[in-house]
C-alpha positions as CSV (number, residue, x, y, z in Angstrom):
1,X,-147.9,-64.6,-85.3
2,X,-149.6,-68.1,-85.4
3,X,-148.8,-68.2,-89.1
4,X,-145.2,-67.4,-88.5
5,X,-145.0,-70.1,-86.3
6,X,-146.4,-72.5,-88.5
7,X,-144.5,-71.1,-91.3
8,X,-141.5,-71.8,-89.2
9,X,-142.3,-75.5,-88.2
10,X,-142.9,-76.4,-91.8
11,X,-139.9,-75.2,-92.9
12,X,-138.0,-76.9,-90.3
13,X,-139.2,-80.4,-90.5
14,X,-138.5,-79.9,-94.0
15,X,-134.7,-79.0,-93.8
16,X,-135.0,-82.0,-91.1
17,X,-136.3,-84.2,-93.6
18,X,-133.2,-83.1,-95.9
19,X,-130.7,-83.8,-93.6
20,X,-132.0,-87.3,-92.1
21,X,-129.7,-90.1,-92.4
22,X,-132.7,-92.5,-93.0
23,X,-134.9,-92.4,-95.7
24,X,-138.3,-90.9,-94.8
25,X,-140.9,-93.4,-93.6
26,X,-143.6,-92.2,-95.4
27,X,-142.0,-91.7,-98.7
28,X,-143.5,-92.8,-101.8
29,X,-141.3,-95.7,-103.0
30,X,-139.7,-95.3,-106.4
31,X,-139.5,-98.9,-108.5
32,X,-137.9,-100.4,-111.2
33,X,-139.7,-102.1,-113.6
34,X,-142.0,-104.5,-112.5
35,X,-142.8,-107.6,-114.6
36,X,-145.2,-111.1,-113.7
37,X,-142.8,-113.6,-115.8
38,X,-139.6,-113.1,-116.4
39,X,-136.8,-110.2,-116.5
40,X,-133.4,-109.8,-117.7
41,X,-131.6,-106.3,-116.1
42,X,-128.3,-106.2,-118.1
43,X,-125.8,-102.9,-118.7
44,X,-127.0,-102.4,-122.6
45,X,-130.7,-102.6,-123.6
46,X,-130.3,-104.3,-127.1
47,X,-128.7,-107.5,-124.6
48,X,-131.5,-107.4,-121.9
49,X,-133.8,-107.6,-125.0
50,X,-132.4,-110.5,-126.3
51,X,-132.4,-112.2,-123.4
52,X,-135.7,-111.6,-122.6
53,X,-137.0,-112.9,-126.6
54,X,-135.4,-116.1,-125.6
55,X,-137.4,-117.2,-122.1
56,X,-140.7,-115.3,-124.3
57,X,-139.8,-118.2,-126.8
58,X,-139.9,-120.9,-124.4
59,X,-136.3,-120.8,-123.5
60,X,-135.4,-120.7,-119.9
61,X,-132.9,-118.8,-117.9
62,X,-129.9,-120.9,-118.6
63,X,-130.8,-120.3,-122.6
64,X,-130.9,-116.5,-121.5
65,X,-128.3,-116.5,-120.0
66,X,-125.9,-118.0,-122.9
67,X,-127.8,-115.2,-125.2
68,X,-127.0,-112.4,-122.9
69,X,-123.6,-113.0,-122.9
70,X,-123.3,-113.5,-126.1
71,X,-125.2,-110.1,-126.9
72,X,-123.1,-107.9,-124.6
73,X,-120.3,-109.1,-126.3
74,X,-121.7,-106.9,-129.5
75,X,-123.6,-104.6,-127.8
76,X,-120.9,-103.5,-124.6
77,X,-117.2,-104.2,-126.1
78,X,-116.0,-102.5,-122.7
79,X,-116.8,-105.5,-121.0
80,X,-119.5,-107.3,-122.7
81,X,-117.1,-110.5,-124.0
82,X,-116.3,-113.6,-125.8
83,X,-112.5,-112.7,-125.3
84,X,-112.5,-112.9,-121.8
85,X,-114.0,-114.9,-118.6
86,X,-116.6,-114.9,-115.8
87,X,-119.2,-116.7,-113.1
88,X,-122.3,-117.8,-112.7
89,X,-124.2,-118.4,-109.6
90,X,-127.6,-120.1,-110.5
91,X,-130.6,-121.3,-108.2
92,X,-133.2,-123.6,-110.1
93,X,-136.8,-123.2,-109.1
94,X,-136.8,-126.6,-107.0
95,X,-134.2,-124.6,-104.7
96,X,-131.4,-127.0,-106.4
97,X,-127.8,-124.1,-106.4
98,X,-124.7,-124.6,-108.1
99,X,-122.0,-122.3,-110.1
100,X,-119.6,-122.2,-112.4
101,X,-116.2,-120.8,-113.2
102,X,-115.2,-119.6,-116.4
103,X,-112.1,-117.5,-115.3
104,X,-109.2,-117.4,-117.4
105,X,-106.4,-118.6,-116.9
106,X,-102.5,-118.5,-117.2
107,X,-100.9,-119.2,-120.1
108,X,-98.7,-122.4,-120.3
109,X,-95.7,-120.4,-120.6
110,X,-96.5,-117.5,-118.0
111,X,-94.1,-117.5,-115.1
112,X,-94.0,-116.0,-111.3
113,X,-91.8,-113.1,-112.4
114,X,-93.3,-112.1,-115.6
115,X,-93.9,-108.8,-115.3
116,X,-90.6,-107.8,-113.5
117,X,-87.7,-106.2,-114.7
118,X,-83.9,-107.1,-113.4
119,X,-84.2,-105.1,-110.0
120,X,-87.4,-107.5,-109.6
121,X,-89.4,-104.1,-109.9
122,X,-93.3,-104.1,-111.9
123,X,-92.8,-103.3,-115.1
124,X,-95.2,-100.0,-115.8
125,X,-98.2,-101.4,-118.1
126,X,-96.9,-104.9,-119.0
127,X,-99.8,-107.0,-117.4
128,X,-102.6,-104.1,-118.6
129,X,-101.8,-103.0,-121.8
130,X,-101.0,-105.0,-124.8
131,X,-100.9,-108.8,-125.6
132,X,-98.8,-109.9,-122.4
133,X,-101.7,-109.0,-120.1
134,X,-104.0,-111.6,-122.0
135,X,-105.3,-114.8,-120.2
136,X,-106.9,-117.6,-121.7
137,X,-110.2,-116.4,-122.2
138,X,-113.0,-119.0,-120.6
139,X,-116.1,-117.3,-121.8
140,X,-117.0,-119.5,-124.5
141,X,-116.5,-122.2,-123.0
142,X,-119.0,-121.2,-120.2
143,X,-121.4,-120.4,-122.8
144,X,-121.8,-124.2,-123.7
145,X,-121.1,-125.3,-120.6
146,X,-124.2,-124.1,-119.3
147,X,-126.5,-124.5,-122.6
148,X,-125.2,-128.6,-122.4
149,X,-125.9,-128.9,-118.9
150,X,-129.0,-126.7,-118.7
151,X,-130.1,-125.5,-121.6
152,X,-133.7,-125.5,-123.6
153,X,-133.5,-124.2,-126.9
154,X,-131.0,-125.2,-130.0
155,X,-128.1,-123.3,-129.8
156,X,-128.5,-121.5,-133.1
157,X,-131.7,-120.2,-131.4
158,X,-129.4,-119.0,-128.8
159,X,-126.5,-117.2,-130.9
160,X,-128.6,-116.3,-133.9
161,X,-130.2,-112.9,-132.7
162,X,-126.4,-111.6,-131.3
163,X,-125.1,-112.6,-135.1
164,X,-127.9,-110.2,-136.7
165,X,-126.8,-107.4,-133.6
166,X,-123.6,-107.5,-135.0
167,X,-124.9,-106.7,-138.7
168,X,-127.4,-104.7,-138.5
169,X,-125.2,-102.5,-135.7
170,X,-125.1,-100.9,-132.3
171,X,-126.0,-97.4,-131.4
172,X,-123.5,-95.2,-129.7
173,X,-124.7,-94.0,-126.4
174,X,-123.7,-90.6,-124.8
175,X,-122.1,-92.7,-121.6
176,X,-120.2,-95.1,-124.4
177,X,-119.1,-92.2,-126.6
178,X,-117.6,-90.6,-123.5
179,X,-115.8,-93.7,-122.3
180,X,-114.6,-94.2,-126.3
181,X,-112.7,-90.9,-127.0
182,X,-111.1,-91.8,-123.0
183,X,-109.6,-95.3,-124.2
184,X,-108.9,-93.6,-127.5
185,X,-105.0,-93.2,-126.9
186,X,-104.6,-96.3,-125.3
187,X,-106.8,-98.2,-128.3
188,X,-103.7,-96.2,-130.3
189,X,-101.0,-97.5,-128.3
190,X,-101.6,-101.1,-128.4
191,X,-102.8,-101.7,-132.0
192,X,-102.1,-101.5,-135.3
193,X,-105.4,-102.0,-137.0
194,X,-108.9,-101.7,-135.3
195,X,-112.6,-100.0,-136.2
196,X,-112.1,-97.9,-132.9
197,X,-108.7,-96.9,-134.3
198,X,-109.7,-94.5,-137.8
199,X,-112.4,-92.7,-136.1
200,X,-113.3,-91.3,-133.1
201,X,-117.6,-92.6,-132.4
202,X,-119.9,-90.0,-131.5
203,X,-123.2,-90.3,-129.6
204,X,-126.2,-91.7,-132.1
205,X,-123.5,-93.4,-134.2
206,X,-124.1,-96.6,-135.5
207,X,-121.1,-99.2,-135.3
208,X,-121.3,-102.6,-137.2
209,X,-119.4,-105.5,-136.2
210,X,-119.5,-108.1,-139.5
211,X,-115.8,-110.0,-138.5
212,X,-117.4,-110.4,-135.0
213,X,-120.7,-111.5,-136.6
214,X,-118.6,-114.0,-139.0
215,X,-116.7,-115.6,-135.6
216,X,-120.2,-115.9,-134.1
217,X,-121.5,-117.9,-137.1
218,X,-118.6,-120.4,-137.2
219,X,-119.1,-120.8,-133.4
220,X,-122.8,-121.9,-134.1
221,X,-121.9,-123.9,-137.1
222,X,-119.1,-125.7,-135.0
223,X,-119.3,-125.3,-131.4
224,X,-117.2,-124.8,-128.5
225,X,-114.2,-126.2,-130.9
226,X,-114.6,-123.9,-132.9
227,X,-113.1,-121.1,-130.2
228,X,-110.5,-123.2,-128.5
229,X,-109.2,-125.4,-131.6
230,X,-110.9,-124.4,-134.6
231,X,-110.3,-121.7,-137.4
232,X,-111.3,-119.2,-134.7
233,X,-108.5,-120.2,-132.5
234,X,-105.9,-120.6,-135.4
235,X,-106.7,-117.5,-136.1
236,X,-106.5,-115.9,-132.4
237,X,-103.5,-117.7,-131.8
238,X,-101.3,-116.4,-135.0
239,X,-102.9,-112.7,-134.2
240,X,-101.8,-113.3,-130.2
241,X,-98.0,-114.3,-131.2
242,X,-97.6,-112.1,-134.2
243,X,-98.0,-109.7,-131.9
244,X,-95.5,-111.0,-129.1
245,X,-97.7,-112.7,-127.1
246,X,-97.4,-116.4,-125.7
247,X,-100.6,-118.1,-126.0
248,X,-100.5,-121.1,-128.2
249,X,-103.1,-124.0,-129.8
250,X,-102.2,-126.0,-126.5
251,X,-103.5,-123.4,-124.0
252,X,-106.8,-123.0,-126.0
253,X,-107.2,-126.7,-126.2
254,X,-106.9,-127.5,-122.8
255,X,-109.0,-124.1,-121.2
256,X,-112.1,-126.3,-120.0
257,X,-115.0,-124.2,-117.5
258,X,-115.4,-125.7,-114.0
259,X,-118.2,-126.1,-112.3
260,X,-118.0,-125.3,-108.4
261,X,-119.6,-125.3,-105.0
262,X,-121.2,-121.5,-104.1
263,X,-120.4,-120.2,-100.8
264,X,-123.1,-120.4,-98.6
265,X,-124.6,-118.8,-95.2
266,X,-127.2,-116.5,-93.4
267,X,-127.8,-113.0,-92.5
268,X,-130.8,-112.5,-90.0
269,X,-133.3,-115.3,-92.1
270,X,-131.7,-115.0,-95.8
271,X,-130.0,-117.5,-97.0
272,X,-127.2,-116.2,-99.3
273,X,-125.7,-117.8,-102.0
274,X,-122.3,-116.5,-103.9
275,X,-119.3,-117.2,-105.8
276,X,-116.3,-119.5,-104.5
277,X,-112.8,-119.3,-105.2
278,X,-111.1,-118.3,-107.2
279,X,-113.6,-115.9,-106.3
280,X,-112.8,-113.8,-103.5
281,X,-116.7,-112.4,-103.1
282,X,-118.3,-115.2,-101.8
283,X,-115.8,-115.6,-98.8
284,X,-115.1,-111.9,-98.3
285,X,-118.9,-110.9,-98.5
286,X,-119.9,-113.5,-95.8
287,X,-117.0,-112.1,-93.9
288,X,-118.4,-108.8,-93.9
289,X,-121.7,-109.6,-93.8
290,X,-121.2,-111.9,-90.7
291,X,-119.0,-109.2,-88.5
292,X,-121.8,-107.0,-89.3
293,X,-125.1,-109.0,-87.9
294,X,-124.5,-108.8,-84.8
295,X,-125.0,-104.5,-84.9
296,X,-128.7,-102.7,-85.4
297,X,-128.0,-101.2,-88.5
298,X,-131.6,-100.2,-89.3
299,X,-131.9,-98.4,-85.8
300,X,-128.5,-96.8,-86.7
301,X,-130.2,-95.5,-89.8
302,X,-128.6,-96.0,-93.9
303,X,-125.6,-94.0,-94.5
304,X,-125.5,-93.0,-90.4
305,X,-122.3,-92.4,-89.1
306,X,-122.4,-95.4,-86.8
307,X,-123.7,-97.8,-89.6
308,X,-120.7,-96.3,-92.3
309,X,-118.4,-97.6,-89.1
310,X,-119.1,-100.4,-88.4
311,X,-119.0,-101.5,-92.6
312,X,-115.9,-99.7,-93.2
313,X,-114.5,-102.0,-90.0
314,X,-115.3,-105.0,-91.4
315,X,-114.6,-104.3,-95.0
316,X,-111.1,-103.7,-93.6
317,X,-110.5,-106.6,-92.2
318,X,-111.9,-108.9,-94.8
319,X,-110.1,-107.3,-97.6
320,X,-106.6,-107.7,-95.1
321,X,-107.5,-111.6,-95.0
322,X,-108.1,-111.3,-99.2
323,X,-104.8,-110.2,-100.0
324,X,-103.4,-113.7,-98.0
325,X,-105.4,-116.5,-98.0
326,X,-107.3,-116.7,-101.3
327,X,-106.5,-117.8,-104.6
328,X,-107.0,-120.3,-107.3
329,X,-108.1,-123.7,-104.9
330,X,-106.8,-125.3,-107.7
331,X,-103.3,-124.3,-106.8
332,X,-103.6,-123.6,-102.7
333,X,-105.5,-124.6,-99.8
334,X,-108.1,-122.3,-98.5
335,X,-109.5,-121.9,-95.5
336,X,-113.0,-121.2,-96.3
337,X,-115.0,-122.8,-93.3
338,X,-112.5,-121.0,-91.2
339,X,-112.6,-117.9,-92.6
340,X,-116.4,-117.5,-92.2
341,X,-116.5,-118.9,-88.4
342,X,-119.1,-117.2,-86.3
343,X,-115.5,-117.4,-83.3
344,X,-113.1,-116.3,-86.1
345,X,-115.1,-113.2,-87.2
346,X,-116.0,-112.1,-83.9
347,X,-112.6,-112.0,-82.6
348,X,-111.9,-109.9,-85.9
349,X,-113.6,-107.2,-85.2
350,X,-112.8,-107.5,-81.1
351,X,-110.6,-104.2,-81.7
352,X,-113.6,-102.4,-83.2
353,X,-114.8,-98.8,-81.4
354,X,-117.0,-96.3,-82.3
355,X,-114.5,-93.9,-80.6
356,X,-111.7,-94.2,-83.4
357,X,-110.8,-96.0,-86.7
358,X,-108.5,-98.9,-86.3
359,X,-106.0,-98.0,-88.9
360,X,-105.0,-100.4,-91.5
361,X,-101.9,-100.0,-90.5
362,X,-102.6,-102.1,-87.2
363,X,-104.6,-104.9,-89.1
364,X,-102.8,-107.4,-90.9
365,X,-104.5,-111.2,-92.0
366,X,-106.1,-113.1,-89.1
367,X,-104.5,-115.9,-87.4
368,X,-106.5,-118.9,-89.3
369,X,-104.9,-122.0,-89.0
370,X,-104.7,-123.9,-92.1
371,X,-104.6,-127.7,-91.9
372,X,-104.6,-122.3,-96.7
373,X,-112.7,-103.7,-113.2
374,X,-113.6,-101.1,-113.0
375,X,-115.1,-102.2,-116.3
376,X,-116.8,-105.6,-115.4
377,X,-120.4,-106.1,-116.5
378,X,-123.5,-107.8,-114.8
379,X,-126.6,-109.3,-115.7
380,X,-129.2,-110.7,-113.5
381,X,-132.1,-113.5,-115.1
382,X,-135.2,-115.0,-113.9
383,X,-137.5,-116.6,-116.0
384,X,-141.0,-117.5,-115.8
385,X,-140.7,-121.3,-114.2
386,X,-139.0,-119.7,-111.2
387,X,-135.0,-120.5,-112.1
388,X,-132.6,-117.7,-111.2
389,X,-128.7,-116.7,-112.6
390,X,-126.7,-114.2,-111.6
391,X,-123.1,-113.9,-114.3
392,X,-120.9,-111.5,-113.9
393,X,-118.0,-111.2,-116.7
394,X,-115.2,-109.3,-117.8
395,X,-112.0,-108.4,-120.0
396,X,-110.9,-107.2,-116.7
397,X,-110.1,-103.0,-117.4
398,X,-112.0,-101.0,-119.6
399,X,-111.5,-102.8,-122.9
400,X,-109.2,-105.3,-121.3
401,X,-105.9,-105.1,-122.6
402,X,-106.9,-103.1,-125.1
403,X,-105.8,-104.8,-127.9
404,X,-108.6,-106.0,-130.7
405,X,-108.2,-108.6,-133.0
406,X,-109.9,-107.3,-136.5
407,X,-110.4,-110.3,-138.0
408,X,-112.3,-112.2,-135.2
409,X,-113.7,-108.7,-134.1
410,X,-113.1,-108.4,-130.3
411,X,-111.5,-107.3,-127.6
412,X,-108.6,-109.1,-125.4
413,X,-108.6,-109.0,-121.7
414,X,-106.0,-108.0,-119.3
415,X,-106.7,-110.7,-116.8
416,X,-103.2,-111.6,-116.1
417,X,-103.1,-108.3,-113.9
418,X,-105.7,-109.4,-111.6
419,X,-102.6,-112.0,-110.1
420,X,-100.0,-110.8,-107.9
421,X,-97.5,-109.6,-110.4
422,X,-95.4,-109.0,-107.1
423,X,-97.2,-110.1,-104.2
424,X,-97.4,-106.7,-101.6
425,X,-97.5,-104.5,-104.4
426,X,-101.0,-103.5,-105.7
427,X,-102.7,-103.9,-108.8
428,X,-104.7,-101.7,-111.2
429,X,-107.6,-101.4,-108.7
430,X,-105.3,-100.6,-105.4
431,X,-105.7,-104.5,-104.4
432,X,-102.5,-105.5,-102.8
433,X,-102.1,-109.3,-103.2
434,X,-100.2,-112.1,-101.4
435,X,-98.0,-115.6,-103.1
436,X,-101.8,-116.9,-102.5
437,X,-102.6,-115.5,-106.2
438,X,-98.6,-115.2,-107.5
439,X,-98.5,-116.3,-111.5
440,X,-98.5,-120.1,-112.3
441,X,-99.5,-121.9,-115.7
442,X,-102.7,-122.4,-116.3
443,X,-103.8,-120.7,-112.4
444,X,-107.0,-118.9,-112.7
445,X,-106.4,-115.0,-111.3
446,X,-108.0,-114.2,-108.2
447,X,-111.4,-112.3,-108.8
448,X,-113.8,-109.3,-106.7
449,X,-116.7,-110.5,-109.4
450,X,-119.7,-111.4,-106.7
451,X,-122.5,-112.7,-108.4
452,X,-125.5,-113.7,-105.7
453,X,-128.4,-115.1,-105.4
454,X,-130.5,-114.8,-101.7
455,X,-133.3,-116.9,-100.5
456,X,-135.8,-115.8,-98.0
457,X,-138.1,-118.2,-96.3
458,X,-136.9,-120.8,-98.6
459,X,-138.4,-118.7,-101.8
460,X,-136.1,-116.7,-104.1
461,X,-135.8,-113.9,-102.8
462,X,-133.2,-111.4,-105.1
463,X,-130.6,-111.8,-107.7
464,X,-127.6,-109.0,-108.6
465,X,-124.2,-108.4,-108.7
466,X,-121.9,-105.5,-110.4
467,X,-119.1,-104.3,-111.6
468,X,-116.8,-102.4,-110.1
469,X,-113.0,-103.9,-109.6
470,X,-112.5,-104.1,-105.9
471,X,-115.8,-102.6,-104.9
472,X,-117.9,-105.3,-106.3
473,X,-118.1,-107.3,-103.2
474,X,-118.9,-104.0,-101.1
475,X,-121.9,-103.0,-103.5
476,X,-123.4,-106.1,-103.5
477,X,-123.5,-105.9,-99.5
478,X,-124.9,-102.4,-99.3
479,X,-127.3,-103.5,-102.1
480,X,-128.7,-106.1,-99.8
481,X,-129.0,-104.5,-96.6
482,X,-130.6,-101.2,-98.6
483,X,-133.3,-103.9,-99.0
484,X,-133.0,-105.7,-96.0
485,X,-132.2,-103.5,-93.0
486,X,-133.7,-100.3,-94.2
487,X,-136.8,-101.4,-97.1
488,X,-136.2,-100.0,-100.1
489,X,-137.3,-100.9,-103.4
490,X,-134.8,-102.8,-105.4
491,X,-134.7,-99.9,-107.6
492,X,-134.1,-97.5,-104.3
493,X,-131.0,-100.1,-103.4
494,X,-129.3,-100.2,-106.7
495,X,-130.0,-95.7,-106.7
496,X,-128.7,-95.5,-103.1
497,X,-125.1,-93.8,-102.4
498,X,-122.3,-96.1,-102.3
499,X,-118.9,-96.1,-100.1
500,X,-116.1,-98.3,-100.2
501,X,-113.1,-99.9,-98.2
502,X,-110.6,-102.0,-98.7
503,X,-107.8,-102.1,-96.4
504,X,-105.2,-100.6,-98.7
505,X,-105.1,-97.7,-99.1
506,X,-107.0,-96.7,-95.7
507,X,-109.5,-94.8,-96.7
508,X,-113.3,-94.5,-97.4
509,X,-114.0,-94.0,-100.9
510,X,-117.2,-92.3,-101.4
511,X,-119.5,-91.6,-104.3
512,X,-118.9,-87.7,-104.7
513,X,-121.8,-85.2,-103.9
514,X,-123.6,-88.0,-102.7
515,X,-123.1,-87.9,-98.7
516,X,-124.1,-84.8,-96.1
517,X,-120.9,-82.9,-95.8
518,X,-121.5,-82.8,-91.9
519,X,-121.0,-86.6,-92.0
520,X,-117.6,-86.1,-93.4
521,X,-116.6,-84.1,-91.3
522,X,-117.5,-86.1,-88.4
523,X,-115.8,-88.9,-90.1
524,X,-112.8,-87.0,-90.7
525,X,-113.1,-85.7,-86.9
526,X,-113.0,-89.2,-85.8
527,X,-110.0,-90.3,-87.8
528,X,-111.7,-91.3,-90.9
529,X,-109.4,-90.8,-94.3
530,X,-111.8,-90.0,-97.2
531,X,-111.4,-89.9,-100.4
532,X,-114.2,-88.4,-103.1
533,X,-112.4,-88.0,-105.9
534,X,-111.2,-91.3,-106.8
535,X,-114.0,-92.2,-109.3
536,X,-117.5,-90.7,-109.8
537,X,-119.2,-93.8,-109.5
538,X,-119.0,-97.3,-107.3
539,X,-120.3,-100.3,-109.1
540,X,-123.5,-100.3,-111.6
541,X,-125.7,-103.1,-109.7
542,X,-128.3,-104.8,-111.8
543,X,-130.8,-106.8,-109.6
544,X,-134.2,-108.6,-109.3
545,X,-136.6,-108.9,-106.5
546,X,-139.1,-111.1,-106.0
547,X,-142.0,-109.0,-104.2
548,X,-144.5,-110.9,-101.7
549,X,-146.9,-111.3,-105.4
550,X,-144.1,-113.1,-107.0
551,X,-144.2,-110.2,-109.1
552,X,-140.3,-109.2,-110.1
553,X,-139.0,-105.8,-109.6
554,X,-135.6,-104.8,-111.8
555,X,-133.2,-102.7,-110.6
556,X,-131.0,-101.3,-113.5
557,X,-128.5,-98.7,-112.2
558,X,-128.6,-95.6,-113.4
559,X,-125.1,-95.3,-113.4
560,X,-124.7,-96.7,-116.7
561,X,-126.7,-97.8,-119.6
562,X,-128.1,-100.1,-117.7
563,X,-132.0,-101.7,-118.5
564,X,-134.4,-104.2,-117.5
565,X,-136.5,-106.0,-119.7
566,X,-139.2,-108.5,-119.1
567,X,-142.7,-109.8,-119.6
């Protein structure tokens, strides 16, 4: 009888185990890889490696950084890019911060009403597929930007290894196959010629890219020129309006990166730095980061009912005051300080209960007054002196707009869909936007791209950022606290379950199979919407910890191809 009753109590504390909320105490930590130098956790391997040569070679994270860009662009067309735009957060090892901006931008000749028809109605696919959904792509431009002001090594040391990537080829993955032979139809629709047109790649195939590996070698003969007036842009420009698009010489010439001021502020005793307008993370993730604090999450327990609450609440209501106040700060006045006000976010979520949802229905912008993809990619660098970048970049959708110049040998982005193509109506990713972001010449599109860097005790502390559309800025959060308020490993926090809200629509997207069913149905009881089958996956988070050895730890999510590489 004894042994049935021990039988019994095993079996029950393990089924207990199963269905806690909060990860066992006593469980044996899983980590990424863990490196003493330097590490580079980027979405292909054949970039994180590259990356990594460089700070081996003396080069420092600001050199990696230039070469990990560059080596995506070969090695993850989806989003990897030199046809497209992105951030950078950086943190130098004296604690100096700073960040730059190498959105695109409007064309000279785009206009408010662009994508509307006569009824002043969206016209189905004009700003995703196809040449009108291009932007002026900044990504170049960044690239030397932050190799002038930064930067160790010669540049040829720099583009050199992505040239012989492109030659010598890229392997097909079984993830990239999949996502190939998805596109395929859409690759159909918008071109005439293209290598992803004649053949549909398999897994273990090998795809060469020598036009892209011919623009590379003019870029490192001539420099930044060479993209925005050079043969390069003669020839992107004649490609662009052959096929019926509007970018000219002019709007290549004048596309210049900007550097900017991060947003900063605390959570318990980190110091977080991210990404300012035309940025929306920055803002929105102190937003929900701040209306958070002030609840015991860890005694609530990770993925608890109570802590999935009081995060959908505030992701709400953030996201409501993203769709009016932020933009380009270029074209309109912000009100970041505001925005981020201990007085402001507490009387934001004033209406909050754990009784009920408040629908989004009932929320609308706060009262501030002014006196104002999925397929994105991520990469996260340290290097062995201690200085930290966090870039996130994009064409915008999978493959951006879809449309691939042969001769130059990349993609196009569809950047011009992340404006307000009619302000209340939503975009690709569900984000409905306000006049804030409406079209304007040479206005950078408002972004979700988060890329963060946090400081704890005045020592770095973690890098990371992801993909994702609108749910970058919500995976970054969860990332954090699944290191801060509940201990994992930063492997653990990039492998955790994700959810999502964004105001509109009103529900909580979760990461299918991934949460207890009894917690959806107590959701649901309570008022909840959820929604499971909008997309398998949330984000694909690539991070860096430092541990309390200065060791690093990568996190490379598992959701993708993603690696981290180091020494």
């Amino acid at each position: 009888m004894k042994q049935f009753i021990s039988l019994f109590l095993i079996l029950f504390l393990i089924i207990s185990c199963k269905k806690s909320e909060t990860p066992l105490a006593n469980k044996t930590p899983k980590h990424g890889l863990i490196t003493k130098n330097a590490m580079v956790v980027s979405a292909r391997v054949e970039a994180s490696k590259i990356g990594s040569d460089i700070i081996k070679k003396g080069g420092n994270a600001f050199d990696a950084m230039a070469a990990t860009q560059l080596a995506l662009a070969v090695a993850y067309p989806v989003a990897g890019n030199i046809g497209g735009g992105g951030f950078m957060v950086y943190r130098k090892a004296d604690g100096e911060i700073g960040a730059i901006d190498f959105r695109e931008k409007a064309p000279l000749a785009a206009t408010k009403d662009m994508y509307l028809d006569e009824a002043e109605n969206v016209i189905p696919e004009k700003s995703t597929l196809g040449v009108m959904a291009v932007g002026v792509p900044g990504s170049v431009a960044g690239v030397f930007a932050v190799h002038e002001k930064f930067g160790s090594l010669p540049i040829e040391d720099i583009i050199k290894p992505s040239i012989d990537l492109a030659m010598q080829g890229v392997i097909v993955t079984k993830k990239q196959a999949r996502g190939l032979k998805y596109y395929q139809p859409l690759f159909l629709k918008a071109n005439k010629d293209s290598i992803f047109l004649n053949k549909l790649w398999k897994e273990n195939d090998t795809i060469k890219y020598p036009a892209l590996a011919k623009t590379l070698t003019r870029i490192m003969k001539n420099g930044k020129e060479e993209f925005y007036k050079g043969e390069t842009a003669k020839i992107l420009v004649k490609f662009i309006q052959d096929n019926g698009g509007i970018i000219t010489m002019e709007d290549l010439a004048k596309y210049e990166a900007k550097w900017r001021t991060p947003i900063t502020f605390t959570y318990d005793d980190l110091k977080i730095i991210s990404m300012s307008p035309p940025s929306s993370g920055g803002i929105c993730l102190a937003q929900i980061m701040k209306m958070i604090e002030p609840y015991n999450l860890d005694e609530f327990g990770h993925n608890s009912i109570k802590t999935i609450q009081v995060i959908t609440e505030a992701e709400r209501r953030a996201y409501a005051d993203r769709s009016f106040y932020l933009g380009d700060p270029d074209f309109v006045n912000i009100p970041g300080e505001d925005l981020i006000s201990e007085n402001y976010l507490k009387d934001r979520m004033r209406t909050f209960s754990f009784e009920k949802p408040t629908l989004s229905s009932e929320i609308s912008y706060g009262d501030v007054q002014v006196i104002e993809s999925n397929e994105t990619t991520h990469y996260s660098i340290v290097d062995q002196l201690g200085n930290s970048v966090s870039v996130t970049t994009t064409i915008n959708g999978g493959y951006g707009s879809k449309l691939y110049c042969s001769e130059l040998g990349f993609f196009l982005n569809n950047e011009m869909d992340d404006f307000s193509s009619k302000p209340g109506v939503p975009n690709m990713f569900g984000v409905t936007g306000g006049e804030a972001n409406s079209i304007l010449p040479e206005k950078r599109m408002l972004s979700s791209m988060t890329p963060t860097i946090i400081e704890k005790s005045g020592e770095l502390f973690m890098t990371l950022g992801t993909p994702g559309g609108s749910t970058i800025i919500t995976s970054v959060m969860q990332t954090i606290l699944n290191v801060h308020e509940f201990d994992m490993t930063m492997q653990e926090a990039v492998n955790a379950p994700r959810f999502h809200h964004q105001w509109l629509p009103d529900e909580i997207r979760m990461e299918p199979n991934a949460f207890d069913s009894d917690l959806i149905k107590r959701l649901k009881k309570l008022g909840y919407f959820i929604n499971e089958s909008n997309s398998s996956i949330i984000g694909k988070v690539d991070g860096i910890m430092v541990l309390q050895d200065k060791a690093l730890e990568g996190g490379a999510d598992y959701r993708g191809d993603d690696t981290a590489v180091g020494f």
